[in-house]
C-alpha positions as a LaTeX table, in Angstrom:
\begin{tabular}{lrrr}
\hline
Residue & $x$ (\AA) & $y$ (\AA) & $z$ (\AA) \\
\hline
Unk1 & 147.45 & 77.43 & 88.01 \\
Unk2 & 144.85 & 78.94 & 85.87 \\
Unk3 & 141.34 & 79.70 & 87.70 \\
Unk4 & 138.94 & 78.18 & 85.70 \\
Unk5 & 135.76 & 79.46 & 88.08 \\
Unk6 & 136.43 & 82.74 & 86.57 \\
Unk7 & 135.46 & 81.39 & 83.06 \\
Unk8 & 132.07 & 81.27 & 82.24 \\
Unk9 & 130.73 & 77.97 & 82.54 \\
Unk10 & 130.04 & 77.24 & 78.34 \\
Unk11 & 132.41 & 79.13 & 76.02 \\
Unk12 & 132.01 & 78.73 & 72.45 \\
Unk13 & 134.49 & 78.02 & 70.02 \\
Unk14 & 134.38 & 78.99 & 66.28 \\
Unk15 & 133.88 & 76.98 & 63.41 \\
Unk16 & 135.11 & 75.74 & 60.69 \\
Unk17 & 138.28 & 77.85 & 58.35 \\
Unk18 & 138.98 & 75.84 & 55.53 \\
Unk19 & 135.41 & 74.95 & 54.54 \\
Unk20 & 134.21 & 78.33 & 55.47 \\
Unk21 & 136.72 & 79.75 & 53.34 \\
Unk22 & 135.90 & 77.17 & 50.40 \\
Unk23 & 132.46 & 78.26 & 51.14 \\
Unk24 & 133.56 & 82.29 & 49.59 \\
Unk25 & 135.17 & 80.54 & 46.86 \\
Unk26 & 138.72 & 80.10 & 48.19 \\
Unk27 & 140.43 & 76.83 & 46.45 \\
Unk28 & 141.91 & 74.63 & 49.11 \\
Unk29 & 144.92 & 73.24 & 48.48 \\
Unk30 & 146.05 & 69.13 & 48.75 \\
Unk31 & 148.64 & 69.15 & 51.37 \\
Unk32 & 147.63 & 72.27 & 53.22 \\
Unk33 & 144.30 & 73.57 & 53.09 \\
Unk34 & 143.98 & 77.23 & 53.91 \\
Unk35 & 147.25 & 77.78 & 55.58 \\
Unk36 & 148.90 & 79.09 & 52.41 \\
Unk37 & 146.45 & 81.80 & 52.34 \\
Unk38 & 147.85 & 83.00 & 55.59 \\
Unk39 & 150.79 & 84.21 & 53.07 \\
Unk40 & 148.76 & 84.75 & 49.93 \\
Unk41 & 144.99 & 86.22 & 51.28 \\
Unk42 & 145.59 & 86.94 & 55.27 \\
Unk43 & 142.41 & 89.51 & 54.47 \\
Unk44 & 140.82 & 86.75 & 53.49 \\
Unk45 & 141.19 & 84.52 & 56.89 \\
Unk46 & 140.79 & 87.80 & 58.83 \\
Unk47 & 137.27 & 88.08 & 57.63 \\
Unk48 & 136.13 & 84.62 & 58.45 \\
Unk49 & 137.89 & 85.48 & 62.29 \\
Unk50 & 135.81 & 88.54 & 61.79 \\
Unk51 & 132.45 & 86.91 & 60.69 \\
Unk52 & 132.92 & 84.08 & 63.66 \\
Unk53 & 133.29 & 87.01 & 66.03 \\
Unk54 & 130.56 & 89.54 & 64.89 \\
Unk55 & 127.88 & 87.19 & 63.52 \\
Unk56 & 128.66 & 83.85 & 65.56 \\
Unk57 & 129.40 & 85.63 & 68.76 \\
Unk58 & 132.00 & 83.01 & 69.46 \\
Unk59 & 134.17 & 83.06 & 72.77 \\
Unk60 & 137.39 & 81.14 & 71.32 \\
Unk61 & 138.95 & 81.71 & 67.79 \\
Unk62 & 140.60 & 78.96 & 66.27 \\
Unk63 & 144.00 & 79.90 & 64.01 \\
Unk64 & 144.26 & 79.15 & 60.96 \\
Unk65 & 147.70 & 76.59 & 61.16 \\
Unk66 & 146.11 & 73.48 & 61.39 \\
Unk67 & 147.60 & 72.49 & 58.21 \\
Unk68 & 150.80 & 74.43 & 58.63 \\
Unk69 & 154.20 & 72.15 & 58.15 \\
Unk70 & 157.05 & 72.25 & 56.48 \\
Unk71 & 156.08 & 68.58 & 54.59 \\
Unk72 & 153.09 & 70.85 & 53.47 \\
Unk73 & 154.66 & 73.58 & 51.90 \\
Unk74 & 157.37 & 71.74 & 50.75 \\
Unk75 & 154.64 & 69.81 & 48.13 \\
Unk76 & 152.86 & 73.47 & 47.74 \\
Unk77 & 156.05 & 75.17 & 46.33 \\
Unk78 & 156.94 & 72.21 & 44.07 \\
Unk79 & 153.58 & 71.94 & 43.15 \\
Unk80 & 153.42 & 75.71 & 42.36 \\
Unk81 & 155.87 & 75.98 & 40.20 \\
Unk82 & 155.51 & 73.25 & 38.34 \\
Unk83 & 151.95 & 74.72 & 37.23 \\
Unk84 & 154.69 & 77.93 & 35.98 \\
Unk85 & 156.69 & 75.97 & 34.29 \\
Unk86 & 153.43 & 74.01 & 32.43 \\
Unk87 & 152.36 & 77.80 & 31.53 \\
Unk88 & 155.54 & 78.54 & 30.94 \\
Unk89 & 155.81 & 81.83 & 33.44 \\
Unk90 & 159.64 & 82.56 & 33.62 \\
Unk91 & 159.71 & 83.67 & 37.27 \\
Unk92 & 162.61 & 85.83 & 38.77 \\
Unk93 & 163.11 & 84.05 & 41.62 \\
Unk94 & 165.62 & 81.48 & 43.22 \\
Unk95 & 164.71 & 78.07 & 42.70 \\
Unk96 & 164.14 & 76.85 & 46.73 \\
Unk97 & 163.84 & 73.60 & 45.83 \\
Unk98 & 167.89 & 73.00 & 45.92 \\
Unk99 & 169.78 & 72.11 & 49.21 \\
Unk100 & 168.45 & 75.37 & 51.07 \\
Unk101 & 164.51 & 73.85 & 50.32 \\
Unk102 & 164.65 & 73.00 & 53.77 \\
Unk103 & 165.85 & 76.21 & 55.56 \\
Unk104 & 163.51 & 78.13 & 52.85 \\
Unk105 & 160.52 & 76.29 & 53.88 \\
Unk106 & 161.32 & 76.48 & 58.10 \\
Unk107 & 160.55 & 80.01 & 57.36 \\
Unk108 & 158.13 & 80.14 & 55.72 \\
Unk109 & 156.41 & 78.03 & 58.80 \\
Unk110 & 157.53 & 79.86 & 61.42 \\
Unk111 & 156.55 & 83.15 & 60.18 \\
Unk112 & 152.95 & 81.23 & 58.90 \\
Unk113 & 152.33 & 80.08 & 62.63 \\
Unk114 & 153.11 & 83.44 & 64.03 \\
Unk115 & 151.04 & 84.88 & 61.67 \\
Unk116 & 148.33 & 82.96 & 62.55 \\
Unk117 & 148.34 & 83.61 & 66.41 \\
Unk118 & 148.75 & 87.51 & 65.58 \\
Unk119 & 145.65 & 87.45 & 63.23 \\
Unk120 & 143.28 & 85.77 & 65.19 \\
Unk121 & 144.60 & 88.62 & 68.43 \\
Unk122 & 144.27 & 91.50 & 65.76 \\
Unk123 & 140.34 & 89.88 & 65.46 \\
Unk124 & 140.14 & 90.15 & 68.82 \\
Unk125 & 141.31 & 93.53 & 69.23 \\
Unk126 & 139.34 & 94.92 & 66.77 \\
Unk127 & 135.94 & 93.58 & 68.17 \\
Unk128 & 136.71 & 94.66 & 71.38 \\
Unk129 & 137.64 & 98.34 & 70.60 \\
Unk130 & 134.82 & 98.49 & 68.24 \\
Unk131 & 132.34 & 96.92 & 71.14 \\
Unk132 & 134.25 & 98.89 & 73.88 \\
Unk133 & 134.50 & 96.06 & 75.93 \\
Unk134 & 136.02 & 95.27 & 79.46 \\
Unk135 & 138.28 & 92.24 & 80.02 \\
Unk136 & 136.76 & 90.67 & 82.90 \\
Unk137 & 136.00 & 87.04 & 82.89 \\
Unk138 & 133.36 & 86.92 & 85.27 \\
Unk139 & 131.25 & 89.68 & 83.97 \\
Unk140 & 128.47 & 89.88 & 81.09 \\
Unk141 & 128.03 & 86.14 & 80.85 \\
Unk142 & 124.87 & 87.00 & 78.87 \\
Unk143 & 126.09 & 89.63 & 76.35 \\
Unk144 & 128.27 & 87.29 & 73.61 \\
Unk145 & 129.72 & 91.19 & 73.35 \\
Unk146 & 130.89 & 91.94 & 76.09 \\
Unk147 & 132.53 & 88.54 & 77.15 \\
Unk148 & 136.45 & 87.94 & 77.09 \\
Unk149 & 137.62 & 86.74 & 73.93 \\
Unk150 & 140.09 & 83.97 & 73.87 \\
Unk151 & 142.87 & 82.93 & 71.18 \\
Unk152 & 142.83 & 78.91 & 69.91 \\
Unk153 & 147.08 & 78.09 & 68.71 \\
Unk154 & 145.65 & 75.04 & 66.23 \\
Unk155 & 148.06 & 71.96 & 65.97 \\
Unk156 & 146.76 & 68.92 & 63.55 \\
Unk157 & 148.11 & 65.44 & 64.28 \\
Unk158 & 151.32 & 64.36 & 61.90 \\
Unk159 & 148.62 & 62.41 & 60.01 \\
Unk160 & 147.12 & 65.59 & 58.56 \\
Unk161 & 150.43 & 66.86 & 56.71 \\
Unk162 & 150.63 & 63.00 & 54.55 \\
Unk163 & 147.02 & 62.67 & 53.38 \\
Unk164 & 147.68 & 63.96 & 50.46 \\
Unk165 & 150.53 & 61.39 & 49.76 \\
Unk166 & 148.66 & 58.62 & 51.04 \\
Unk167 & 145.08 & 60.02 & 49.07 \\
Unk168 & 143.66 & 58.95 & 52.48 \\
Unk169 & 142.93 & 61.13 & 55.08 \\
Unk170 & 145.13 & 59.60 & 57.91 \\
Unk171 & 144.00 & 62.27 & 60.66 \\
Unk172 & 141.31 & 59.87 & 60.76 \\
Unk173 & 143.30 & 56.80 & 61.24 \\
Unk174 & 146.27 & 57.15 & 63.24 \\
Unk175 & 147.64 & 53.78 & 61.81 \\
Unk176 & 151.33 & 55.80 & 60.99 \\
Unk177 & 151.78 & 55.25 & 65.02 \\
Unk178 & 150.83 & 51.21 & 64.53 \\
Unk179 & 152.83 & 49.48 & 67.58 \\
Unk180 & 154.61 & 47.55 & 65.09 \\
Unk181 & 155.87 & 50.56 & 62.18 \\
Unk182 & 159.46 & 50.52 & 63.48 \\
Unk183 & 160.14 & 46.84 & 62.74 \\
Unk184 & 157.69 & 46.23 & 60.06 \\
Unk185 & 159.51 & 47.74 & 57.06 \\
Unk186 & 156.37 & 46.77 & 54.37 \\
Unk187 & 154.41 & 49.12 & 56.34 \\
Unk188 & 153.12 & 52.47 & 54.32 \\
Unk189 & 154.51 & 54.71 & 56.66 \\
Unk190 & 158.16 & 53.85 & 55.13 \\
Unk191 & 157.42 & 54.59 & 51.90 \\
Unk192 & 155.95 & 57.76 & 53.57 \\
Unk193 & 158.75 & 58.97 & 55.06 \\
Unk194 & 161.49 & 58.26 & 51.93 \\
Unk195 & 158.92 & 60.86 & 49.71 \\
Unk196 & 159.29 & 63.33 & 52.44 \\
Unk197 & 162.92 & 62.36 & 52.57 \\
Unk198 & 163.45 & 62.94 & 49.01 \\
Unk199 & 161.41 & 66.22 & 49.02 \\
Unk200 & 162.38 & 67.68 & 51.40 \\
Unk201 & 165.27 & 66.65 & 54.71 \\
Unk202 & 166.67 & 63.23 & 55.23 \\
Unk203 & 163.65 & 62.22 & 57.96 \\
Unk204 & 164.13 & 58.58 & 56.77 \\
Unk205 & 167.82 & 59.10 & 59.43 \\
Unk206 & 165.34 & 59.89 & 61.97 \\
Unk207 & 162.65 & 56.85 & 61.31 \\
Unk208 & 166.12 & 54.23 & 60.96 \\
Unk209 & 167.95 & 55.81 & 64.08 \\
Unk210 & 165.10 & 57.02 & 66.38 \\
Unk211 & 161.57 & 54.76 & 65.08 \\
Unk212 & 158.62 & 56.89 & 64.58 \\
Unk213 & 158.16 & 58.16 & 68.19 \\
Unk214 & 160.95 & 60.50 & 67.26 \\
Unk215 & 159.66 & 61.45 & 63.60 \\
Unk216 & 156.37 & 62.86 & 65.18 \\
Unk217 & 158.43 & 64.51 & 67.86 \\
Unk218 & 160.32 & 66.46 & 65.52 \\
Unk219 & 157.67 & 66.49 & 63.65 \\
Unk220 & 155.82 & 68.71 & 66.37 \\
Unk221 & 158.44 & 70.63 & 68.30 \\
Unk222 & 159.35 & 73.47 & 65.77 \\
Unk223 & 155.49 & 73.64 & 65.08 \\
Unk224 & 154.52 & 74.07 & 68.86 \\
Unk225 & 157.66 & 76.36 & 69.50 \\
Unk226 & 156.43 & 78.74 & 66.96 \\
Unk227 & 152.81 & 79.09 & 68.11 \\
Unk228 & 153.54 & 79.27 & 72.20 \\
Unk229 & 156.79 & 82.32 & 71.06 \\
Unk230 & 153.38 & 84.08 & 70.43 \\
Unk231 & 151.67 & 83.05 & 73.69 \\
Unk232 & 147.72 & 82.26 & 72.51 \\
Unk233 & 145.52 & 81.66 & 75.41 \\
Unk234 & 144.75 & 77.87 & 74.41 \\
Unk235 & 147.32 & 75.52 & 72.88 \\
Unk236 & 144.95 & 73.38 & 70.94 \\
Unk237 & 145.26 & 69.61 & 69.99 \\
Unk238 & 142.83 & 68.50 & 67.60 \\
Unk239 & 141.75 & 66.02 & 65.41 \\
Unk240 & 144.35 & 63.49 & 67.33 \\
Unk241 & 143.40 & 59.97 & 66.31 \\
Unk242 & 145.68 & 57.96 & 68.29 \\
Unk243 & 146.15 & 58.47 & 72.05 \\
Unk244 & 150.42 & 57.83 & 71.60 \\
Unk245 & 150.50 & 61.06 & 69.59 \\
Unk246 & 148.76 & 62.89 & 72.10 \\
Unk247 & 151.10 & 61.59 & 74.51 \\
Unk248 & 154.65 & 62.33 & 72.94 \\
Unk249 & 152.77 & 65.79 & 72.71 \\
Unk250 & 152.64 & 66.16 & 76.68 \\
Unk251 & 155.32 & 64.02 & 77.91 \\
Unk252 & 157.76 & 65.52 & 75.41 \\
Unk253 & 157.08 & 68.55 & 72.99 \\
Unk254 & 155.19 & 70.92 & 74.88 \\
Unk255 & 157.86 & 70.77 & 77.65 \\
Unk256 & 160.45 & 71.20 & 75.42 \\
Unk257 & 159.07 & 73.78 & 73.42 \\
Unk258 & 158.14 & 75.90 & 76.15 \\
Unk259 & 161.64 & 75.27 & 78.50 \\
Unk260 & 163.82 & 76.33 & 75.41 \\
Unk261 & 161.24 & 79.69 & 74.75 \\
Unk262 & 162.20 & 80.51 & 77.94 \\
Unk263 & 165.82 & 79.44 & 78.07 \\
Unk264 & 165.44 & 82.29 & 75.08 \\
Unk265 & 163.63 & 84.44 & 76.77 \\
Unk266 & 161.26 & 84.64 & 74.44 \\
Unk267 & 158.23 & 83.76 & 76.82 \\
Unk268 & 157.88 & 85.04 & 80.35 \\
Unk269 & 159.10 & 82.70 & 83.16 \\
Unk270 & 156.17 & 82.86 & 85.02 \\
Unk271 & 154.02 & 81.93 & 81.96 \\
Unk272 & 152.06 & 78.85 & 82.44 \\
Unk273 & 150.08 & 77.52 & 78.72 \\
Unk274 & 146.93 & 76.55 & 78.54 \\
Unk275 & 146.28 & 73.39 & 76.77 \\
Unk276 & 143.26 & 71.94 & 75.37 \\
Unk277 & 143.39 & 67.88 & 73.47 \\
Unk278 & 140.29 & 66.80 & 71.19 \\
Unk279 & 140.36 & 63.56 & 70.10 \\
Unk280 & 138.90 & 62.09 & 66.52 \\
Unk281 & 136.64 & 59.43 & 66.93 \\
Unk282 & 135.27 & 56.77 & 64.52 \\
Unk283 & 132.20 & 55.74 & 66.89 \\
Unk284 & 131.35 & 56.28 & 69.92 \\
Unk285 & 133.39 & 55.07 & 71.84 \\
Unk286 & 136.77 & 54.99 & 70.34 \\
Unk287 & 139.40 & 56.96 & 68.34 \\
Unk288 & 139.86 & 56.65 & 64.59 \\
Unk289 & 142.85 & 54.74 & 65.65 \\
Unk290 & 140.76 & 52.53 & 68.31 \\
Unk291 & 141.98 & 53.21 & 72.13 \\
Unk292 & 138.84 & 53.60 & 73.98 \\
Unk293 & 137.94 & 57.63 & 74.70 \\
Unk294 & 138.01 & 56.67 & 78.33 \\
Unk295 & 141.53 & 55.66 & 78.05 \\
Unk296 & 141.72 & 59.00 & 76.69 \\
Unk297 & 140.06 & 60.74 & 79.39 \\
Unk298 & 142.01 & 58.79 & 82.34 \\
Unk299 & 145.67 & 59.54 & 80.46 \\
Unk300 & 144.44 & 63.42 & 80.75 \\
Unk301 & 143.54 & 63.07 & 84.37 \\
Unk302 & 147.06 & 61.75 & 85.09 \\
Unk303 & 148.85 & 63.81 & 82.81 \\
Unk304 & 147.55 & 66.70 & 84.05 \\
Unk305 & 147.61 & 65.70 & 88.04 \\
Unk306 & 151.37 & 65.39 & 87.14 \\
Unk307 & 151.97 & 68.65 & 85.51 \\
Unk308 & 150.26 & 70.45 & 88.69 \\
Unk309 & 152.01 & 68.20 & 91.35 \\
Unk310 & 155.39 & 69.10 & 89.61 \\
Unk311 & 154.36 & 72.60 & 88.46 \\
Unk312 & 154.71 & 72.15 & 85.29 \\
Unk313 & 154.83 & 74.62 & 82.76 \\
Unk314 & 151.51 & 74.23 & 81.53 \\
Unk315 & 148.03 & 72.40 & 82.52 \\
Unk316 & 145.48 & 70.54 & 80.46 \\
Unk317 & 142.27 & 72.81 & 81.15 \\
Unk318 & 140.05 & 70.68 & 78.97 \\
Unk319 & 139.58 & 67.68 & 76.84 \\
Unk320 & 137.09 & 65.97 & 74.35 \\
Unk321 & 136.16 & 65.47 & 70.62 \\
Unk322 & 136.12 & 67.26 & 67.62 \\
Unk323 & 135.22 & 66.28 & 63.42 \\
Unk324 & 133.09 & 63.89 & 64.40 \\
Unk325 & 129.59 & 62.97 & 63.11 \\
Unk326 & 127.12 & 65.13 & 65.45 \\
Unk327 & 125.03 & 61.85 & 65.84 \\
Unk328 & 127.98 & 59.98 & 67.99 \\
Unk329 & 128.64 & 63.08 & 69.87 \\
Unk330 & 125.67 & 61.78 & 72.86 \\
Unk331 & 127.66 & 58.66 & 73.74 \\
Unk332 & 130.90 & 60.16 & 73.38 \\
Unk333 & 130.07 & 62.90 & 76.17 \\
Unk334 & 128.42 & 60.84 & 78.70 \\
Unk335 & 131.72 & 58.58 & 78.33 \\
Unk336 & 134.15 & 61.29 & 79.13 \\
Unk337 & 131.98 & 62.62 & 81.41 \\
Unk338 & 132.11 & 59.68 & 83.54 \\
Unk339 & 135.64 & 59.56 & 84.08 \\
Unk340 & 137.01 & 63.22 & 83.27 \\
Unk341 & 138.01 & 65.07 & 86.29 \\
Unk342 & 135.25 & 67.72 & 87.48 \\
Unk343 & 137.76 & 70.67 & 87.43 \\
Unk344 & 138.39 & 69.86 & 83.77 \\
Unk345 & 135.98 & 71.10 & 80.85 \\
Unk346 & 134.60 & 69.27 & 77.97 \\
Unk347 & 135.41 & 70.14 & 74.42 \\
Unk348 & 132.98 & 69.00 & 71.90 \\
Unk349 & 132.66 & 70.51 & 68.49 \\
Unk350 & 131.03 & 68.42 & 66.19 \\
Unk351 & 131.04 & 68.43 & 61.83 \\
Unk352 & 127.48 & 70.14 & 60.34 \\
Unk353 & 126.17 & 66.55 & 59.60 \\
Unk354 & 126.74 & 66.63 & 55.78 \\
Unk355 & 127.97 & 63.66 & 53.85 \\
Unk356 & 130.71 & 64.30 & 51.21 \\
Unk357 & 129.67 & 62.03 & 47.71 \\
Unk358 & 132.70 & 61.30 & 46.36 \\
Unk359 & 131.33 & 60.77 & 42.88 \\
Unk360 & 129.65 & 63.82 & 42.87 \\
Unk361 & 131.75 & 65.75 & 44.18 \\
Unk362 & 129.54 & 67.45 & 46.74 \\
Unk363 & 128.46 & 67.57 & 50.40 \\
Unk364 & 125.12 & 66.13 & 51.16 \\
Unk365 & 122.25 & 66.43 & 53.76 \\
Unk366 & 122.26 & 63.72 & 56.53 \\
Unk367 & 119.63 & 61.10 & 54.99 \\
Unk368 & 119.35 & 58.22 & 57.31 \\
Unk369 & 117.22 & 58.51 & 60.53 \\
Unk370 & 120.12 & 57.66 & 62.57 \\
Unk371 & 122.32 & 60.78 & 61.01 \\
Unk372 & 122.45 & 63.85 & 62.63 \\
Unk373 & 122.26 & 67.89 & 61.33 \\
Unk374 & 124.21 & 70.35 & 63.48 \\
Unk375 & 121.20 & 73.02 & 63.42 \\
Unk376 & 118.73 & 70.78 & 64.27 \\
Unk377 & 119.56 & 67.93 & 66.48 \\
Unk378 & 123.11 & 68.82 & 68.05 \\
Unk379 & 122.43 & 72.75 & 69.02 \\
Unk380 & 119.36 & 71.03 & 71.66 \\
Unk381 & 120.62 & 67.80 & 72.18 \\
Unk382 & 123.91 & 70.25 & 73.31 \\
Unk383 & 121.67 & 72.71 & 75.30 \\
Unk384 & 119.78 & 69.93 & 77.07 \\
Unk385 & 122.84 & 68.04 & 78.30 \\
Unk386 & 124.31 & 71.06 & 79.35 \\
Unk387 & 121.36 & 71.89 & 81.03 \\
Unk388 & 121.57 & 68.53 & 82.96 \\
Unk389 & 124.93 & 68.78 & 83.69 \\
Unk390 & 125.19 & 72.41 & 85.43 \\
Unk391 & 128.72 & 71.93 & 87.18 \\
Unk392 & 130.57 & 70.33 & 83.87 \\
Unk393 & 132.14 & 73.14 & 82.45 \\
Unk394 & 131.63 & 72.51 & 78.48 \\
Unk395 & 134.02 & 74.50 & 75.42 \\
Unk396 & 131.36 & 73.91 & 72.15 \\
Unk397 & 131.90 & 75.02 & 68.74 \\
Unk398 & 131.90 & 73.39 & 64.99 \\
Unk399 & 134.49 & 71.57 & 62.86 \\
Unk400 & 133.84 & 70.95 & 59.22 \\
Unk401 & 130.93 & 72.64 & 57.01 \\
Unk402 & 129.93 & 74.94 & 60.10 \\
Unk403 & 129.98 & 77.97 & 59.87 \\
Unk404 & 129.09 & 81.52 & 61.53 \\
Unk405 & 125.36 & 81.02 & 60.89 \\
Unk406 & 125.88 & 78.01 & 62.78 \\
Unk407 & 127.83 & 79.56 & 65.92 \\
Unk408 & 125.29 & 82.05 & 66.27 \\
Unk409 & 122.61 & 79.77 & 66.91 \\
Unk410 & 124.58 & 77.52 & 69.04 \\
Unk411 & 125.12 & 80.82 & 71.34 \\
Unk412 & 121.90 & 82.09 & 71.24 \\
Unk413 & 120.82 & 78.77 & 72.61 \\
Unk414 & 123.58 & 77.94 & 75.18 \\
Unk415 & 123.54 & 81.57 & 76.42 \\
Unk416 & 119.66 & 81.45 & 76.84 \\
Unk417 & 118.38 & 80.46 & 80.19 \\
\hline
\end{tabular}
């Protein structure tokens, strides 16, 4: 069991990749964001780990795999060579997208996952040799420098790898895990599932044979594998938007992922993963799907009571909410708060506040009176609460349109007494 009273009370997480990178002019692509950079630019994600680090003085770095699936670069490598064949580029190399498109794109994944766990370590390494810092966890809680670093294994919900198919982003939805998908056949999801089938593996089979509890399984399971085989201190669930997902995640994948590394021995036996679940949330109170965050909270208690009573092979050290408007962020924490248990930290890292204009094609301020800006009102409504909560042990970063300018402030103020 991992002792948490060695951690520092607050650590703070990172902020945003994607729109960080889109920030330096990076072009994000459809169905997977950044992640193809992690084969095309890696220098380029290894600077933004590098800004969050030496300007934001963060605690936790994210990896950059939220987006990473097969599904994902499946449409990437049709979509990139169709743009060859439109400028006519005669390319000497094998077509993948025959019967091996599946095999080719599995690695591809699994090397992009890896990748991503070993990039955001090499960070690490490199700001601690160049700060000459000690390991300890219970030293320099003042000194952003000298404080243990800690590794973030991002995992999106299956939602995240269709938006682009849908042209909605479903990571804030959920609705692919409706209760009634497997025996309504008009629903989207099946129409879903043939594209994918047609692009890229026959995962209609699975949907017919095993419903859509066993899509998101396997789904998951080669995606999780990859990123524990590299053991990250935090396996990190975010931007879930329907509590089921979440729990095929505990009750099946990560157990399976981690008793078959080992079978391998590819982890350690003794190795127990840390696990961290952040939920998306359309108001206050619920997900984008609609269970109530306190469900949420009380499945995590249970969950993770279980896992320690049976020994599990890893424990939930922390839960709470993530790409979520800053403003909702007050009544979200006070609910989870109220029913999380105390040995348990809260996770809670909000967008910057900006509205995207669809017409316009641009991110706004917050306008209303009842919107809120990162800088300005969730850095000391953050600091205050913490303040008033001194035992709640609270993980705090930034999602979308934050950046390193952003982290540093938040850390100068949660740090300052």
């Amino acid at each position: 069991m991992h002792d948490m009273t060695l951690w520092p009370r607050v650590l703070i997480l990172d902020g945003a990749m994607a729109t960080e990178l889109n920030k330096r002019g990076f072009q994000l692509s459809p169905s997977l964001w950044c992640a193809h950079l992690l084969q095309e630019n890696p220098k380029a994600i290894q600077q933004v780990h590098d800004s969050y680090l030496q300007e934001g003085h963060c605690d936790v770095c994210t990896t950059a795999s939220y987006q990473v699936s097969k599904e994902g670069f499946a449409r990437y490598e049709k979509l990139q060579d169709r743009n060859k064949q439109l400028q006519h580029i005669d390319v000497n190399e094998p077509n993948t997208h025959d019967e091996n498109i599946n095999q080719h794109c599995e690695t591809i994944v699994n090397q992009a996952l890896r990748q991503s766990v070993q990039m955001a370590k090499q960070a690490i390494q490199q700001f601690d040799h160049e700060n000459n810092k000690a390991t300890e966890l219970h030293t320099n809680d003042d000194n952003p420098s000298k404080r243990k670093k800690f590794v973030a294994a991002s995992l999106s919900c299956f939602g995240a790898s269709i938006s682009d198919i849908t042209g909605i982003a479903k990571e804030y939805y959920g609705d692919y895990l409706d209760d009634d998908v497997d025996k309504n056949r008009e629903h989207y999801v099946h129409a879903v599932i043939k594209e994918l089938s047609d692009e890229l593996y026959n995962i209609d089979q699975t949907l017919q044979g095993g419903g859509i509890e066993q899509v998101i399984y396997e789904f998951h399971l080669p995606r999780v594998r990859e990123l524990l085989r590299e053991e990250p201190d935090f396996l990190l669930l975010e931007t879930m938007p329907v509590l089921r997902e979440v729990k095929i995640l505990c009750e099946r994948v990560i157990p399976d992922a981690l008793k078959e590394l080992k079978l391998n021995n590819q982890l350690p036996q003794a190795r127990k993963q840390m696990v961290l679940i952040s939920f998306q949330c359309k108001d206050g109170e619920h997900t984008g799907h609609g269970e109530s965050i306190i469900s949420c909270a009380k499945f995590v208690n249970e969950m993770n009571s279980q896992l320690i009573m049976s020994q599990g092979d890893y424990q939930i050290v922390g839960m709470g909410v993530n790409c979520v408007p800053p403003s909702i962020t007050p009544s979200l924490l006070e609910k989870i708060d109220s029913v999380l248990n105390s040995d348990l930290a809260i996770v809670v890292y909000p967008n910057s506040g900006e509205i995207w204009n669809c017409s316009q094609q641009i991110w706004l301020p917050p306008s209303k009176e009842n919107e809120w800006d990162y800088e300005k009102d969730f850095i000391p409504f953050i600091k205050d609460w913490s303040d008033k909560h001194p035992v709640r042990r609270l993980i705090v970063g930034g999602c979308c349109r934050t950046g390193p300018n952003h982290i540093c402030k938040l850390s100068k103020e949660m740090l300052s007494k």
